[in-house]
N, C-alpha and C positions, 0 to 999 in steps of 0.2 A: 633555697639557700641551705649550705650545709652546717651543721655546727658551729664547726671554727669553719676560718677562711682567710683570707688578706682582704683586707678592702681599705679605701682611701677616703678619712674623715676627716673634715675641720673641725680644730679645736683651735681654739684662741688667734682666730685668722689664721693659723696654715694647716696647711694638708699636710695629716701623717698616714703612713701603710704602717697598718696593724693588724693583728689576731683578731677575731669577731668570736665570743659567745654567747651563742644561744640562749637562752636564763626561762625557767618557767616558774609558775608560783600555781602549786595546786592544792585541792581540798579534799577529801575523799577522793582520790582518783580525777576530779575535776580540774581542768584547764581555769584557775581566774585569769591570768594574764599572761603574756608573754612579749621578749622584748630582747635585742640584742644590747650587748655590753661589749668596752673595748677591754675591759679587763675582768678575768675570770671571780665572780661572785660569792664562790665557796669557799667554804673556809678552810688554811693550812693545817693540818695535824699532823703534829708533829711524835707524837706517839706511836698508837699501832699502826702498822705499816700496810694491813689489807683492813682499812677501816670500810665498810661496807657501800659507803658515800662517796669515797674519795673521788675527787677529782670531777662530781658530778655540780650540773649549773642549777638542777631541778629543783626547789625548795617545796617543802611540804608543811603546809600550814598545823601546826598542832591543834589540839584541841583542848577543852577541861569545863570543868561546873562553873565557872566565876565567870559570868558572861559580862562583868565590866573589865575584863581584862580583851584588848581587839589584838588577837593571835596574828592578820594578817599584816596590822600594823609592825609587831614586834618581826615579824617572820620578813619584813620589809627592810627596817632599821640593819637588821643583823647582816643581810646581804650587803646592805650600804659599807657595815663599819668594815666586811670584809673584805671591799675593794678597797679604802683608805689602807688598810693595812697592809695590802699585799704591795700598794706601791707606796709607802715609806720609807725612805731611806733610813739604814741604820745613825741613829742621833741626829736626826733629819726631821722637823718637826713634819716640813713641806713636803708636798706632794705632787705629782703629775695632776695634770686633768686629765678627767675619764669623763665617757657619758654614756646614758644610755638610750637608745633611739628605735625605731621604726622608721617603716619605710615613710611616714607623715610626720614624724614630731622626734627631738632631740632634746634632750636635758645633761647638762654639764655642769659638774664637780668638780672644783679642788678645794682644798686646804692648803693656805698659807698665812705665817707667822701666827697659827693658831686661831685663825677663821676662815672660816666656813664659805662658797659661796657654790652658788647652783645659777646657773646663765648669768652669771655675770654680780650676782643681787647676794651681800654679804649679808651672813647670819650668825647666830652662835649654833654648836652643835644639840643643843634642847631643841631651839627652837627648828634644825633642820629633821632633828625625829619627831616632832610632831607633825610634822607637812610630807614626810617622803612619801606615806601608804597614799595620800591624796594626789600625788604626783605620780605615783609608778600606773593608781588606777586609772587617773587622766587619762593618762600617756596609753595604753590597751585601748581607749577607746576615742580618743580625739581625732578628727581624719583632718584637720587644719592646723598649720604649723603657726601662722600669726594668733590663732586661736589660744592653741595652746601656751606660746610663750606668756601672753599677756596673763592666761591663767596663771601659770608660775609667779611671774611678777607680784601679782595679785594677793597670792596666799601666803609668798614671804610675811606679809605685812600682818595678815588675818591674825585672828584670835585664835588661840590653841583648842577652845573651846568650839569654836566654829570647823574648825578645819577636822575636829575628831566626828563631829558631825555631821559633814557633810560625806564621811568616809562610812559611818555607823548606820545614818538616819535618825530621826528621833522618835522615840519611841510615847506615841501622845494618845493619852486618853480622853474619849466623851460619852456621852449620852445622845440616843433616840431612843426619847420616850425614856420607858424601862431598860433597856436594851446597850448596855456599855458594850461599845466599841474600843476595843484596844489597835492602833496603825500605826503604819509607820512613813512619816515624812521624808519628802525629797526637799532638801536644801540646796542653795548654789549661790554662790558668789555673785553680787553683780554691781559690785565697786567697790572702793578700797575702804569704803567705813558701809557699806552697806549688804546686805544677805537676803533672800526673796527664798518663803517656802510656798511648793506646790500642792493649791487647794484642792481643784482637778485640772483636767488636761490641757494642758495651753493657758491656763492660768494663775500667775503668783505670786502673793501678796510681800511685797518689801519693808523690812525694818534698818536702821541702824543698828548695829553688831553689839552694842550697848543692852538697845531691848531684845535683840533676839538672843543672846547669855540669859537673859533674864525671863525668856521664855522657855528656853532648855531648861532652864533650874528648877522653875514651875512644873515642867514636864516629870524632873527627879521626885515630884514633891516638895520642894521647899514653896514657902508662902512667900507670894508678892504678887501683883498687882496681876499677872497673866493667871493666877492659879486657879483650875475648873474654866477657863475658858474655852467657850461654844467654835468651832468654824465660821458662823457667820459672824460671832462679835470679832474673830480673828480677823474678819473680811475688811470689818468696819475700821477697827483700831487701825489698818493699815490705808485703805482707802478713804475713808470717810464716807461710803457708800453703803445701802441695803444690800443686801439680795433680795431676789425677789423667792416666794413660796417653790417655785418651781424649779430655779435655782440654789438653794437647797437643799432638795428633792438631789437635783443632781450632785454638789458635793458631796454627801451624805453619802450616797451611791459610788461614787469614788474613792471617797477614802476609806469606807469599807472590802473596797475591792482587794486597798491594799491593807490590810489588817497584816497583822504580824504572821498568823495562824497558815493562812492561806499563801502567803510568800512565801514560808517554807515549804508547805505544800507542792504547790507551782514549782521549785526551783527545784523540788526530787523528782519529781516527774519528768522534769526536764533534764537530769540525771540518768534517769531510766532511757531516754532516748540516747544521748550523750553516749550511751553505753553499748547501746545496740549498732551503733554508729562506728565507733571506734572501737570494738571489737566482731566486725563484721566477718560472720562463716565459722563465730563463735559462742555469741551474745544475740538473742532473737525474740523480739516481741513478740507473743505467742497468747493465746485465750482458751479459759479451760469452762467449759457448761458444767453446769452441776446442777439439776431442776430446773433447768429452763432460766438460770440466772448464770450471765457467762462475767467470769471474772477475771481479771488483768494478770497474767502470767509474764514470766520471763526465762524461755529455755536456755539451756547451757550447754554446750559440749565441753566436758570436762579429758583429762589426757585418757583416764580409763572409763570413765563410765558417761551417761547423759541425765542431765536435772530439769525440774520443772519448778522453778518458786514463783508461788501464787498467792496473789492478794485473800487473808482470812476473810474481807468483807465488814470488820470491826475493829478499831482501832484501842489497843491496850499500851500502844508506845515503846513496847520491846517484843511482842512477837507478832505482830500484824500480817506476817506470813506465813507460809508452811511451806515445805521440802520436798521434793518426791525422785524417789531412780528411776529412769524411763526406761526400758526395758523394750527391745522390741520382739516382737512374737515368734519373728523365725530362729528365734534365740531358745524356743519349746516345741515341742510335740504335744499334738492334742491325742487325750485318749479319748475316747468316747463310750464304755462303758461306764465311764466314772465321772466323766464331763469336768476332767482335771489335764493339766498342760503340765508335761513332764520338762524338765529341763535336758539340755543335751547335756552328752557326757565333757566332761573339763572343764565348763563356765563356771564351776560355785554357787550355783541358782540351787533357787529352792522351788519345789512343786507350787505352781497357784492353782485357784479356783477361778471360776469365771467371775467371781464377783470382783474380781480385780480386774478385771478387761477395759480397756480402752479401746476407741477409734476413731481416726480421723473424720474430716466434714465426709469426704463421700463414702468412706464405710471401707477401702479397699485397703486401709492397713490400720493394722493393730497393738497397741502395747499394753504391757502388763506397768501398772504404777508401782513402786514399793515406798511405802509410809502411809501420815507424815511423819515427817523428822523432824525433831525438836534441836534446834537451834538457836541457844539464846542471842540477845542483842547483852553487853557489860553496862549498857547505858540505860534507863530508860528516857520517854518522851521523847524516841526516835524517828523524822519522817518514813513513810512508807516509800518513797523511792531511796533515801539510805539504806534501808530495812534491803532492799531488794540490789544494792549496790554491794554492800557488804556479804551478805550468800555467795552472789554471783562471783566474786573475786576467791572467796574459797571454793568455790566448785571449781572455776577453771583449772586451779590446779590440785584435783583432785587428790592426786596422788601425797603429795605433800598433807595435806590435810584431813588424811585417816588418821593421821599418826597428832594431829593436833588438836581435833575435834572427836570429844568423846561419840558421841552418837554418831559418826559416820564411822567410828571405826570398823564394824561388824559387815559394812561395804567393801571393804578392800578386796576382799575374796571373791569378788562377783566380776569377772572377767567375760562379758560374753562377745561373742567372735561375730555377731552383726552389732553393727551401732545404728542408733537412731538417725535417716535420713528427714534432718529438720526442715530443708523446702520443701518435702513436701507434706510436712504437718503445720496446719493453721489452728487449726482450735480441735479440741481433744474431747471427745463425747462420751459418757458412761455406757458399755455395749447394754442395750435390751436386751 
């Protein structure tokens, strides 16, 4: 499906032919959702006239330090208020219905006489930005249209408390043994006064919406009756059932699994793929040995030159990587009196030594590395597939990025006339 298009939606019992777009909502370069609109989601500006956005559907999640502030919620809201807007008449409080949909699920808005309603179910407009980010995420991932609706239905009613939670997670601490465990729970709806979190898999214990507020609060730190509460006492309060030893053996193991640490982890790495995916024939999983310890790399072809950012093997939270120009060797002359590789004339190279040599698995090509390169991260406590997300977007376009990044400037000059042929490099060996 293209962008825009015509296509033929019910809205309020009839078929209308409208414009279709596109809308995506991304993270660092990352896809979270995406979803067609009958009415354009961006915002009018009315100002500068080449504002560098304009007219686009793509939303990009912001970012900052105040991690009780949820950017995609906000980044949610904003798109919302920009479809009421664009179709308000002037002194018109009222509004069209719009929605937005997939090919499995639909969700529909207006405003009139100054409320609010989404499939039909009146609200005020607080309470519909506290429920959209749980709705648009729904909606990206629901393949059941009776499913979904009933969810909508559902979360009108919910706690605003519940509903930011079930979009956040909650963030619950415990103990094994000495060993504090900091995870993060899966919450979900499963009636209109009631919410079930997931202890592990395929199973989950249900509160009324009363105690489970009162469990989040606990969770913040405030004192009441859940505060320092075990998984298994969580089992029981809601069950009235033990676990047995072995079964919490296994929740223990589960909700460690998902620890907060590690789901970041996980979900850069899954980045790192993401990447080599969608930028394929430019973006290339790749592995560099170094003493017989072969470490996660990721090559680039950049507009003028070729990179290699590689896992350091240690985690400091802003440089976990390192940088390197891949160089390839018909780009030199070997001399052999001197056992040094001249550069040809016009690339900008500079003489190496052998101690710079590289080669692929079977030995039959060679490159010269040049660094590392110091590249900071502005943040620190950054995952290493961000770490390795962010390089890689400056490399690609190199060229641009002499002129932005100090330490690569001293590259621009290195123009050499063979590039790196990347299928046929897998992993890069230090030459003997």
């Amino acid at each position: 499906m293209t962008n825009e298009r015509l296509k033929l939606i019910k809205l309020n019992g009839q078929r209308q032919s409208m414009t279709l777009h596109n809308v995506t909502i991304t993270n660092r370069q990352r896809r979270l959702t995406s979803f067609y609109s009958t009415v354009s989601t961006h915002t009018e500006y009315q100002g500068y006239r080449y504002y560098r956005n304009r007219g686009s559907n793509d939303h990009q999640v912001r970012e900052g330090h105040d991690q009780s502030v949820n950017y995609f919620g906000k980044t949610c809201v904003k798109l919302l208020n920009s479809c009421f807007n664009r179709l308000a008449e002037l002194n018109d409080v009222n509004s069209k219905p719009f929605a937005f949909f997939n090919e499995y699920c639909t969700v529909v808005f207006q405003k009139y006489d100054k409320k609010y309603y989404v499939n039909g179910n009146k609200c005020t407009k607080s309470r519909l930005n506290a429920v959209i980010p749980s709705i648009i995420m729904r909606l990206g991932i629901e393949k059941n249209s009776k499913n979904f609706n009933s969810y909508v239905d559902m979360i009108i009613d919910s706690d605003p408390v519940i509903t930011a939670a079930i979009v956040n997670k909650i963030e619950y601490t415990f103990y094994d043994g000495d060993n504090k465990i900091e995870t993060l729970l899966n919450i979900e709806k499963t009636g209109k006064e009631n919410s079930a979190i997931e202890l592990y898999e395929g199973v989950w214990v249900e509160f009324k919406d009363t105690k489970m507020k009162s469990f989040i609060s606990s969770c913040r730190g405030n004192k009441n009756n859940f505060l320092g509460v075990s998984p298994e006492e969580l089992y029981y309060l809601s069950r009235k059932e033990f676990l047995s030893k072995s079964e919490i053996q296994v929740v223990y193991a589960f909700l460690e699994q998902n620890r907060k640490s590690a789901l970041v982890e996980q979900r850069s790495l899954e980045l790192f793929k993401d990447l080599t995916e969608r930028f394929k024939g430019k973006i290339f999983e790749r592995e560099m040995v170094v003493d017989d310890v072969k470490k996660q790399s990721m090559g680039v072809r950049g507009k003028q030159l070729d990179w290699l950012v590689v896992d350091r093997g240690y985690k400091a939270g802003r440089q976990d990587v390192s940088t390197y120009a891949v160089i390839a060797l018909e780009n030199y002359t070997h001399s052999l009196d001197i056992d040094r590789y001249t550069p040809k004339k016009g690339l900008g190279l500079s003489a190496m030594c052998s101690d710079s040599l590289w080669c692929n698995k079977g030995g039959n090509q060679k490159y010269i590395l040049l660094g590392p390169i110091c590249i900071d991260q502005a943040h620190t406590d950054i995952s290493i597939g961000d770490q390795f997300a962010a390089r890689s977007m400056a490399l690609l376009n190199d060229v641009h990025s002499f002129n932005q990044v100090s330490t690569l400037r001293n590259y621009e000059k290195y123009k050499p006339a063979e590039r790196v042929d990347w299928d046929a490099l897998s992993v890069l060996y230090r030459k003997e």
